[in-house]
DSSP file (Angstrom, degrees, kcal/mol; ACC not computed):
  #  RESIDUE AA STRUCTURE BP1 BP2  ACC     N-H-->O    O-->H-N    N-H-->O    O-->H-N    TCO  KAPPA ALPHA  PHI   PSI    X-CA   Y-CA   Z-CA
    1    1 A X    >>        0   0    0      0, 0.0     4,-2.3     0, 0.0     3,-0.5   0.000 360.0 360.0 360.0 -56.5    1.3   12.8  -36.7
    2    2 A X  H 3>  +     0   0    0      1,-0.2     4,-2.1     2,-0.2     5,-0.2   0.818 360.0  35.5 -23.9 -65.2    0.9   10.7  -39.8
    3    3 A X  H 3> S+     0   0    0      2,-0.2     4,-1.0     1,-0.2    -1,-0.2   0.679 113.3  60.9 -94.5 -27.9    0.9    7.3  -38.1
    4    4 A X  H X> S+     0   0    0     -3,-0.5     4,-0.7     2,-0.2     3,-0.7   0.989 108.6  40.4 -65.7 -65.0   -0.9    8.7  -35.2
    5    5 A X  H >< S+     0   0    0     -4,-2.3     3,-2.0     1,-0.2     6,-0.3   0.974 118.7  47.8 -35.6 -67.3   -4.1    9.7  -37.4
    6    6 A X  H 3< S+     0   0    0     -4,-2.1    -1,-0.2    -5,-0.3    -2,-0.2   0.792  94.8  67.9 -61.9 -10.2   -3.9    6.3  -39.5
    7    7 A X  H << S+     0   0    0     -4,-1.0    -1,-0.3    -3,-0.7     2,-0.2   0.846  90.1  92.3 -87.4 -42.2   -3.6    4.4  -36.4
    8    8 A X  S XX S-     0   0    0     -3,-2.0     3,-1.4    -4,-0.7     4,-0.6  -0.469  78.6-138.0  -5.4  96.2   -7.7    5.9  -36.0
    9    9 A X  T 34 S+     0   0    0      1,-0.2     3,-0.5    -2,-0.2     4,-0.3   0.732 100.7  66.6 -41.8 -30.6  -10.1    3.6  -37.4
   10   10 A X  T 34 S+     0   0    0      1,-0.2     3,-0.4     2,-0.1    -1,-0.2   0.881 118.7  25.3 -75.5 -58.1  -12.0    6.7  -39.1
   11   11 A X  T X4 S+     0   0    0     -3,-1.4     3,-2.6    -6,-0.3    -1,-0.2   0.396  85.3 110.3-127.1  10.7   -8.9    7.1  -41.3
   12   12 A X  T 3< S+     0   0    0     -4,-0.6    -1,-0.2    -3,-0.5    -2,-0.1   0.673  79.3  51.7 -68.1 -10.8   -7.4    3.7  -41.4
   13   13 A X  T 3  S+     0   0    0     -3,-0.4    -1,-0.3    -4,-0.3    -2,-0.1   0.629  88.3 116.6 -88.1  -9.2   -8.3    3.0  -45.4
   14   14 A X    <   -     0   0    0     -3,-2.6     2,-0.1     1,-0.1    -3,-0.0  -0.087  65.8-130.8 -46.9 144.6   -6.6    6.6  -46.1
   15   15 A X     >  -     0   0    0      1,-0.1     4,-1.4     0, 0.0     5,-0.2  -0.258  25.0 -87.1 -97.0-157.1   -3.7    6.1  -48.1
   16   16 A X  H  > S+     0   0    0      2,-0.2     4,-2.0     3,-0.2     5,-0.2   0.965 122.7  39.0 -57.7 -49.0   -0.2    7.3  -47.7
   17   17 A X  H  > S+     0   0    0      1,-0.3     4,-1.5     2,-0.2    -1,-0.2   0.904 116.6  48.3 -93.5 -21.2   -0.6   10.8  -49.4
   18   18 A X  H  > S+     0   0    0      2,-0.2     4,-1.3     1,-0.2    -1,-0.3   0.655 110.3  52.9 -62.5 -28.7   -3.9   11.5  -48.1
   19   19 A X  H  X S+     0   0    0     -4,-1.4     4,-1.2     2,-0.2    -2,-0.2   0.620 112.6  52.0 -58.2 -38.6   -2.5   10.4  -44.4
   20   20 A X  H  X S+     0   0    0     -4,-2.0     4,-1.8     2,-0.2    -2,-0.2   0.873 110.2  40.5 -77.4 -43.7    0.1   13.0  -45.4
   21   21 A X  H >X S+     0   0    0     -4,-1.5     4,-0.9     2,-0.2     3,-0.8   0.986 115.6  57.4 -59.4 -88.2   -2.4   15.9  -46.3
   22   22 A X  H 3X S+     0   0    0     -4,-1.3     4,-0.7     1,-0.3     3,-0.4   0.434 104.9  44.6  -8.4 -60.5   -4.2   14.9  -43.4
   23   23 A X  H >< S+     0   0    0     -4,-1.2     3,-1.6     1,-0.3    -1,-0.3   0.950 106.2  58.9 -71.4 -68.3   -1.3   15.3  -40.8
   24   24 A X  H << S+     0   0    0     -4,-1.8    -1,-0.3    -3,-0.8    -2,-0.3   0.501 109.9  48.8 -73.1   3.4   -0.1   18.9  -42.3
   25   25 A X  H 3< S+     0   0    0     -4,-0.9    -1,-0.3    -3,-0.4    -2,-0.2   0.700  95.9 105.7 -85.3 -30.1   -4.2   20.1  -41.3
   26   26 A X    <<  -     0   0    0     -3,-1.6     2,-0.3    -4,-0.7    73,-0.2   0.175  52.5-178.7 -49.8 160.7   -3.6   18.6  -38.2
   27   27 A X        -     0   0    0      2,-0.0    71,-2.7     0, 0.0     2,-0.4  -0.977  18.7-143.7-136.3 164.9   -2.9   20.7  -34.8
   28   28 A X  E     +A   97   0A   0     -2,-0.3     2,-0.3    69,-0.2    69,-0.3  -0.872  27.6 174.9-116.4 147.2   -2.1   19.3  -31.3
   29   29 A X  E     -A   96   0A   0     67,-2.0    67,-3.3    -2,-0.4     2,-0.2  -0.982  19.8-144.3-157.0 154.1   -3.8   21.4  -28.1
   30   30 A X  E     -A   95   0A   0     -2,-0.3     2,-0.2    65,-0.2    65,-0.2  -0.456  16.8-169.4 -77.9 143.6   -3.9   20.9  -24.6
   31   31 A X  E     -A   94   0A   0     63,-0.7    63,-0.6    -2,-0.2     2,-0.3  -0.851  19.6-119.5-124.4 160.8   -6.8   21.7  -22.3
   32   32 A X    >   -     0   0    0     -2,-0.2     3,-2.4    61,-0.2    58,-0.2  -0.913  41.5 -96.1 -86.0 134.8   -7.6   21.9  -18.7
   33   33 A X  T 3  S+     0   0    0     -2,-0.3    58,-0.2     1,-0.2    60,-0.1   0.045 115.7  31.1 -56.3 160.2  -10.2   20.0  -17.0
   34   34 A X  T 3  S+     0   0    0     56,-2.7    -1,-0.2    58,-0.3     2,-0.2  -0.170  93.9 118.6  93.8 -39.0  -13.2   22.1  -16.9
   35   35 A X    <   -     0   0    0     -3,-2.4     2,-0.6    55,-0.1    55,-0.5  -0.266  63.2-121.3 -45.1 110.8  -12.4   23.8  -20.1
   36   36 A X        -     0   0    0     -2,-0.2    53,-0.3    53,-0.2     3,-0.1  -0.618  20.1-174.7-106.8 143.6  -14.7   23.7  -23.3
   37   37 A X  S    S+     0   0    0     51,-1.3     2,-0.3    -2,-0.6    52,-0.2   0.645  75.0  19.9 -73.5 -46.3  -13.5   22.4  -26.5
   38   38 A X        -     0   0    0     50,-0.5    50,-0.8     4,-0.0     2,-0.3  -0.992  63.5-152.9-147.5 104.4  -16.7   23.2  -28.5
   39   39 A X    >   -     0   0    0     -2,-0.3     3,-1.0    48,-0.2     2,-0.7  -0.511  28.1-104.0 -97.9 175.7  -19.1   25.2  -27.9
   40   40 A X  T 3  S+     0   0    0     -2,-0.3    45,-0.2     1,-0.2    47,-0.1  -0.829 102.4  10.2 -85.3 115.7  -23.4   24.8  -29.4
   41   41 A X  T 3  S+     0   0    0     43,-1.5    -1,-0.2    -2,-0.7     2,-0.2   0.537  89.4 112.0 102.7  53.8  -23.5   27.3  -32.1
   42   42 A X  S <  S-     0   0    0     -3,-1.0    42,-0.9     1,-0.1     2,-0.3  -0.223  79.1 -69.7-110.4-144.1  -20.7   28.5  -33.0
   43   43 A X  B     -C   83   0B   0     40,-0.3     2,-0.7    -2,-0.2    40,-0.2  -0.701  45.5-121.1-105.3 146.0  -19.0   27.7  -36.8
   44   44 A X        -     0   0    0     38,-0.5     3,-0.1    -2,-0.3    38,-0.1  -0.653  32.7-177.5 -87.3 131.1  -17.8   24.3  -37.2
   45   45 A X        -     0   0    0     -2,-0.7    56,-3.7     1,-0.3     2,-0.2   0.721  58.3 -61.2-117.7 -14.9  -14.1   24.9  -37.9
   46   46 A X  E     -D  100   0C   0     54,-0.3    -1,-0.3    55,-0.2     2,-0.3  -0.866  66.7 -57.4 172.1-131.0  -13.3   21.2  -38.4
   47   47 A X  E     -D   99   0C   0     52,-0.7    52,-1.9    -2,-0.2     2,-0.3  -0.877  42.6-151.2-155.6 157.7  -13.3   17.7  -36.5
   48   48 A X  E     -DE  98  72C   0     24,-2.1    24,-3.8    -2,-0.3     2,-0.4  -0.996   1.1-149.0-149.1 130.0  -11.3   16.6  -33.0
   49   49 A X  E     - E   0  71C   0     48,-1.7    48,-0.3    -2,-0.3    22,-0.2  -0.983  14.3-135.8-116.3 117.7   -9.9   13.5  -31.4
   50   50 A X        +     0   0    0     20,-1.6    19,-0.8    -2,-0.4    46,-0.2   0.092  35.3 158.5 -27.5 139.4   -9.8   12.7  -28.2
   51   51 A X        +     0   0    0     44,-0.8     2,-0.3     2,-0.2    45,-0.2   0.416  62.0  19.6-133.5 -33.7   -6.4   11.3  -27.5
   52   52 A X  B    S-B   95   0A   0     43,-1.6    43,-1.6     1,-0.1    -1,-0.1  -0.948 107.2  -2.6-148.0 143.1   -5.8   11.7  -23.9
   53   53 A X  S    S-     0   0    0     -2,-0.3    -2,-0.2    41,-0.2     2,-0.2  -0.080  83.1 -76.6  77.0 161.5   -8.0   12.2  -20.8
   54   54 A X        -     0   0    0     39,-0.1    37,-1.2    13,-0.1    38,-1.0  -0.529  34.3-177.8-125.2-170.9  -11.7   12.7  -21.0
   55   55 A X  E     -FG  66  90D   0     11,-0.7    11,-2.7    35,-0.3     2,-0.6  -0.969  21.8-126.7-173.0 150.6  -14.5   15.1  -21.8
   56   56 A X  E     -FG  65  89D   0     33,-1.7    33,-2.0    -2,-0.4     2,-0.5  -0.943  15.9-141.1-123.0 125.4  -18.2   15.1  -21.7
   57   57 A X  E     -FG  64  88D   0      7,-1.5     7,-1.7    -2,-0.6     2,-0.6  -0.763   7.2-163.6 -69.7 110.2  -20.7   15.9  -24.6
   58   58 A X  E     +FG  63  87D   0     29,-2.7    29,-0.8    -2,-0.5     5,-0.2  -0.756  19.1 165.7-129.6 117.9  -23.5   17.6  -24.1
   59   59 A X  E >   -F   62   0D   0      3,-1.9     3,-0.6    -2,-0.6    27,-0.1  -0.066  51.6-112.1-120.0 154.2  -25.8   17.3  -26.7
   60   60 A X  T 3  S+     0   0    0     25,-0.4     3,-0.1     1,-0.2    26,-0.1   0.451 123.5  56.3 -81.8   9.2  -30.1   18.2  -27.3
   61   61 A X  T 3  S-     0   0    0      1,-0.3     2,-0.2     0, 0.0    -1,-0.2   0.299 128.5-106.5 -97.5  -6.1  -30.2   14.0  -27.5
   62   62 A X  E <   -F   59   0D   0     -3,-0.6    -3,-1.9     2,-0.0    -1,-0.3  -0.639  50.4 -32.4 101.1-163.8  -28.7   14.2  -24.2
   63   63 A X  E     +F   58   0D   0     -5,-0.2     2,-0.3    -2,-0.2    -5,-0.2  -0.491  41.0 172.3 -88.1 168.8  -25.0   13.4  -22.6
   64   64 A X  E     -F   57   0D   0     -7,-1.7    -7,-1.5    -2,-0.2     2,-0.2  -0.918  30.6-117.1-171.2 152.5  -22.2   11.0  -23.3
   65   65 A X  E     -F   56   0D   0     -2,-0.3     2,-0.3    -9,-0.2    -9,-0.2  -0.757  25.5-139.2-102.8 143.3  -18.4   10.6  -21.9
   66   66 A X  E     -F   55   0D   0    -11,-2.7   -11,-0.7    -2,-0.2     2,-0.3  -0.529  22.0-177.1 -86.9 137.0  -15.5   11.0  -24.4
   67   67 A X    >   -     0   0    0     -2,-0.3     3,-2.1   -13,-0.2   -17,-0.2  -0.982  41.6 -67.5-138.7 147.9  -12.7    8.7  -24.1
   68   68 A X  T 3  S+     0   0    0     -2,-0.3   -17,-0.1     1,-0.2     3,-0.1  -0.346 123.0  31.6 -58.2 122.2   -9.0    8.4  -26.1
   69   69 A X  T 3  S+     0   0    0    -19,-0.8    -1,-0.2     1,-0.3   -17,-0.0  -0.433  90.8 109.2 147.7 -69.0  -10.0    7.6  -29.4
   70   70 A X    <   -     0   0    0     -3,-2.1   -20,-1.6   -21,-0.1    -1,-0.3  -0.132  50.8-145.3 -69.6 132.0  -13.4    9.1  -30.1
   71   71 A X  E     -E   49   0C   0    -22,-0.2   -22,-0.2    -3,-0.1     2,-0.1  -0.819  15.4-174.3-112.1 167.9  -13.9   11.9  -32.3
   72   72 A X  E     +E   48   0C   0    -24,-3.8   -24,-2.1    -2,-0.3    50,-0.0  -0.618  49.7  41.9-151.5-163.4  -16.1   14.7  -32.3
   73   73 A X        +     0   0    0    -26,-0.2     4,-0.4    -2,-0.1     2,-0.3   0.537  64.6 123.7  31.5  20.8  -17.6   17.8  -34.0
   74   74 A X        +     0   0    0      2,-0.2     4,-0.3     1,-0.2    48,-0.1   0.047  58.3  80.4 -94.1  38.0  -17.9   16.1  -37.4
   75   75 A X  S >> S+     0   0    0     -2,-0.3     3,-1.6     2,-0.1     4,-0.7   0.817  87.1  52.3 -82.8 -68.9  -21.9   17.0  -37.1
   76   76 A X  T 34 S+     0   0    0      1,-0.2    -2,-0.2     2,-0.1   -32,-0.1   0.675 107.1  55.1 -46.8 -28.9  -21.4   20.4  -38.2
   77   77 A X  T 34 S+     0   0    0     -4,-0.4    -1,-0.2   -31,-0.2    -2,-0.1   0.749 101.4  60.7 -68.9 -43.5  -19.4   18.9  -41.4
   78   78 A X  T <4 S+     0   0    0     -3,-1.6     2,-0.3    -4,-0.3    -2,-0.1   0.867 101.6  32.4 -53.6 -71.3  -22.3   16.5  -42.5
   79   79 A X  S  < S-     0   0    0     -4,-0.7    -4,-0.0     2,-0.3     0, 0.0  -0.678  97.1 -84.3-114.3 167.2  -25.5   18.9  -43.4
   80   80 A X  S    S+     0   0    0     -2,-0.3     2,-0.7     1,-0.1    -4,-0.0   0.593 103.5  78.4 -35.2 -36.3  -26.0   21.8  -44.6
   81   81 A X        -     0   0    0      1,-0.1    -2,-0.3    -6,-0.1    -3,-0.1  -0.830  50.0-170.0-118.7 121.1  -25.6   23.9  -40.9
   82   82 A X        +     0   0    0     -2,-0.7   -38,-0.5    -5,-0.1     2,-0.2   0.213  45.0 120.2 -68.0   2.3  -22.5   24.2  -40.0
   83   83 A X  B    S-C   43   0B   0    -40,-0.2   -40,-0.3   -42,-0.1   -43,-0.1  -0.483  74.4-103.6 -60.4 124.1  -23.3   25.4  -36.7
   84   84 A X        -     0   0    0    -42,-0.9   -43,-1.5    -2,-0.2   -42,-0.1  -0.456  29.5-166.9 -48.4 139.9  -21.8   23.0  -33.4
   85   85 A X        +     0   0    0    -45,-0.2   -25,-0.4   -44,-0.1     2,-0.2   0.536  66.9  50.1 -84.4 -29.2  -24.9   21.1  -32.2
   86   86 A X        -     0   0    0    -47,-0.2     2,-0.4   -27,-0.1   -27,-0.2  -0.701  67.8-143.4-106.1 162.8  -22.9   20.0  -28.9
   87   87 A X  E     -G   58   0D   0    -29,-0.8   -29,-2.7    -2,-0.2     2,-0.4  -0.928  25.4-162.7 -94.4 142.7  -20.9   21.6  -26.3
   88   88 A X  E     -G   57   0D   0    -50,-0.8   -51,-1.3    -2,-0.4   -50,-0.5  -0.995   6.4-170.9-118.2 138.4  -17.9   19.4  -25.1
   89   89 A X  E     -G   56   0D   0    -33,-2.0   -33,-1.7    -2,-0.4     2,-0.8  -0.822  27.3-111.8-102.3 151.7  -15.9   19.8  -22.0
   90   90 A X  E     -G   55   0D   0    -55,-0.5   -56,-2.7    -2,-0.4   -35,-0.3  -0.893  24.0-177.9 -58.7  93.3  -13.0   18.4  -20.5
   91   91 A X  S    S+     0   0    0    -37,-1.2     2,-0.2    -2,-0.8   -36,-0.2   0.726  82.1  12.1 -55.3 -28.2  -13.7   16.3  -17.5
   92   92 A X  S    S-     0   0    0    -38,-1.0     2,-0.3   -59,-0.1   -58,-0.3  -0.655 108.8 -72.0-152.0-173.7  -10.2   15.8  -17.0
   93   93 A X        -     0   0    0     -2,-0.2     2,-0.3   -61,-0.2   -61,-0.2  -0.721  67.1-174.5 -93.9 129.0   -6.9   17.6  -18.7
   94   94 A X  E     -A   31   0A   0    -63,-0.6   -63,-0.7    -2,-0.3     2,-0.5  -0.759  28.6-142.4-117.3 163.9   -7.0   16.3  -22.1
   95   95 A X  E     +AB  30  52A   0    -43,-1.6   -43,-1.6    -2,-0.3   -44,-0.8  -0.975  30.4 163.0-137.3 151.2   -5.0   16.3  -25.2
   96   96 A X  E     -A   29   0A   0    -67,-3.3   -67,-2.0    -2,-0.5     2,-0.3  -0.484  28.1-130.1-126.3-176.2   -6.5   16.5  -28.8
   97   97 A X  E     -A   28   0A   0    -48,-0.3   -48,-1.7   -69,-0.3     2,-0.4  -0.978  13.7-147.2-140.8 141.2   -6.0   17.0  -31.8
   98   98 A X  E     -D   48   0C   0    -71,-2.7     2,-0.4    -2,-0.3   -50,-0.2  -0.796   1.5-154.4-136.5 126.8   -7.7   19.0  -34.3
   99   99 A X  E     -D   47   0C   0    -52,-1.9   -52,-0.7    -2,-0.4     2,-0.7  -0.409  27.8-121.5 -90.8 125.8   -8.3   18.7  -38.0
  100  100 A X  E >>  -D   46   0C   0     -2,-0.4     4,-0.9   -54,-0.2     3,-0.9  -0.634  26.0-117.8 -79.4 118.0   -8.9   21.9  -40.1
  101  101 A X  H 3> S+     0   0    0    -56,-3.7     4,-2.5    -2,-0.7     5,-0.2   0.587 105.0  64.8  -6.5 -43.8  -12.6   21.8  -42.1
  102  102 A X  H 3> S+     0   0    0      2,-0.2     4,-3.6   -57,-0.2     5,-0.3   0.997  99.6  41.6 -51.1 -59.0  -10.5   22.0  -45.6
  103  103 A X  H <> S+     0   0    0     -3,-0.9     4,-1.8     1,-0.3     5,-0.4   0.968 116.5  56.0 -76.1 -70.8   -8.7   19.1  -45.7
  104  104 A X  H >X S+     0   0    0     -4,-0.9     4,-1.9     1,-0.2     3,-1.3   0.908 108.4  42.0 -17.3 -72.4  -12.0   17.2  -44.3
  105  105 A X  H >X S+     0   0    0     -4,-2.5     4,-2.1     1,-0.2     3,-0.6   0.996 112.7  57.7 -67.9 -43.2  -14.5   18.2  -46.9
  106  106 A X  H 3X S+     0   0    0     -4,-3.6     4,-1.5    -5,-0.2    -1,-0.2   0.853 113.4  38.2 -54.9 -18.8  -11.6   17.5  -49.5
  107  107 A X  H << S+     0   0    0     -4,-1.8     4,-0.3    -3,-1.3     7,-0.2   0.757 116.6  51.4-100.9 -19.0  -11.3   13.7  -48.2
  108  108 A X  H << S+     0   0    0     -4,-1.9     7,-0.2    -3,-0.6    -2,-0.2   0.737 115.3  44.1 -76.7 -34.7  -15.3   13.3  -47.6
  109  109 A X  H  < S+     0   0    0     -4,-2.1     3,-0.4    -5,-0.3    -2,-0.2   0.975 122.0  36.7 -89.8 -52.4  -15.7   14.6  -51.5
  110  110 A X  S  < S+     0   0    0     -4,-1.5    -1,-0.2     1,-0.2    -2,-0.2   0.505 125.2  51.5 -73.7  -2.2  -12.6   12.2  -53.0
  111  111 A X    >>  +     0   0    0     -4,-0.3     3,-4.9     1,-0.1     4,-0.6  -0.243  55.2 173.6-120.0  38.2  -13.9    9.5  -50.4
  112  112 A X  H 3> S+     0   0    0     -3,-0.4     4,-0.9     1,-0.3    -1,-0.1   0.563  87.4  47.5 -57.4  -7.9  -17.4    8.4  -50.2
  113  113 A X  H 3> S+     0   0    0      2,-0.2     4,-0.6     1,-0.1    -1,-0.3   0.563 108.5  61.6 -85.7  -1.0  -17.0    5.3  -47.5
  114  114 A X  H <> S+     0   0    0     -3,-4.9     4,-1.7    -7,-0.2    -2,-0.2   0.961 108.5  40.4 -92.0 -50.7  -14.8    8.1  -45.5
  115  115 A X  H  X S+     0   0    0     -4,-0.6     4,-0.8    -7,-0.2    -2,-0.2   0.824 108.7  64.9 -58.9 -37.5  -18.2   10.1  -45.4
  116  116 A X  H >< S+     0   0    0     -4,-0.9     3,-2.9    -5,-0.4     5,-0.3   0.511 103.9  43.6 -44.5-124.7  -20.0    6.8  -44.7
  117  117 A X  H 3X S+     0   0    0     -4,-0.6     4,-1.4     1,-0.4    -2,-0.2   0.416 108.3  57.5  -6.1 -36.4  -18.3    6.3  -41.3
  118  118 A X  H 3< S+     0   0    0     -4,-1.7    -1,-0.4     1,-0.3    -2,-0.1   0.751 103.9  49.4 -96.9  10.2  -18.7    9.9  -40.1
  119  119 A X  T << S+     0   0    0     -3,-2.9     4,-0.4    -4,-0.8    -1,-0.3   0.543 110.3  56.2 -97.3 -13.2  -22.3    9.9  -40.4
  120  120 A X  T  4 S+     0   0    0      1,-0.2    -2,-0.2     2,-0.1    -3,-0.1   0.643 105.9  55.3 -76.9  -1.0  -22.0    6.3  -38.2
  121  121 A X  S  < S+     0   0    0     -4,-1.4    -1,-0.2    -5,-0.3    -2,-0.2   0.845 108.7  38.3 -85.2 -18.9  -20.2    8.4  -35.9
  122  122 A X              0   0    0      1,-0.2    -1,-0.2   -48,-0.1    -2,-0.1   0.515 360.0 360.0-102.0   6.9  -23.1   11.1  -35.4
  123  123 A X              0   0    0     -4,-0.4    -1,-0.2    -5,-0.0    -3,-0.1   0.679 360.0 360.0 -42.9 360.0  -26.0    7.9  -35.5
């Protein structure tokens, strides 16, 4: 899981023991296409990466397609409401991963370019 995460541009200046932390938040899940990953206003419980198959966002800025790679929910992480702002679906049977909220806000507060990068992700 280690090597998978650093392999991520988002976490690729993490070091070893922070890669390590990182990996023991992680969880791996499955979905079926159709299924949705996130729903708009519910509690932000952490942050998710795409890894295989694809998934559509649909957002009050509009839609966008998901691809292996991209993460998502890291809105709710950012400002002050924690509420999801998107729904995402699975277009297609995917697998993700998902990163628990602690271990996030603990690498965003010890990390301030880590927090750069995930507000270019919600730009």
């Amino acid at each position: 899981m280690r090597d998978r995460l650093g392999a991520l541009a988002l976490f690729a200046d993490l070091d070893d023991a922070q890669l390590e932390r990182l990996a023991a938040a992680t969880s791996e899940f499955h979905a079926p296409a159709g299924q949705a990953l996130i729903e708009r206003g519910k509690p932000g419980s952490g942050i998710f990466v795409l890894e295989q198959g694809q998934a559509n966002v649909e957002a009050p800025e509009g839609k966008r397609e998901l691809g292996p790679g991209d993460v998502f929910g890291e809105r709710s992480l950012l400002g002050d409401d924690i509420e999801r702002t998107a729904r995402v679906r699975a277009q297609t049977d995917v697998r993700y991963l998902a990163i628990a909220r602690p271990e996030i806000e603990r690498l965003l507060a010890e990390d301030p370019r880590l927090a750069d990068k995930f507000r270019g992700l919600s730009a």
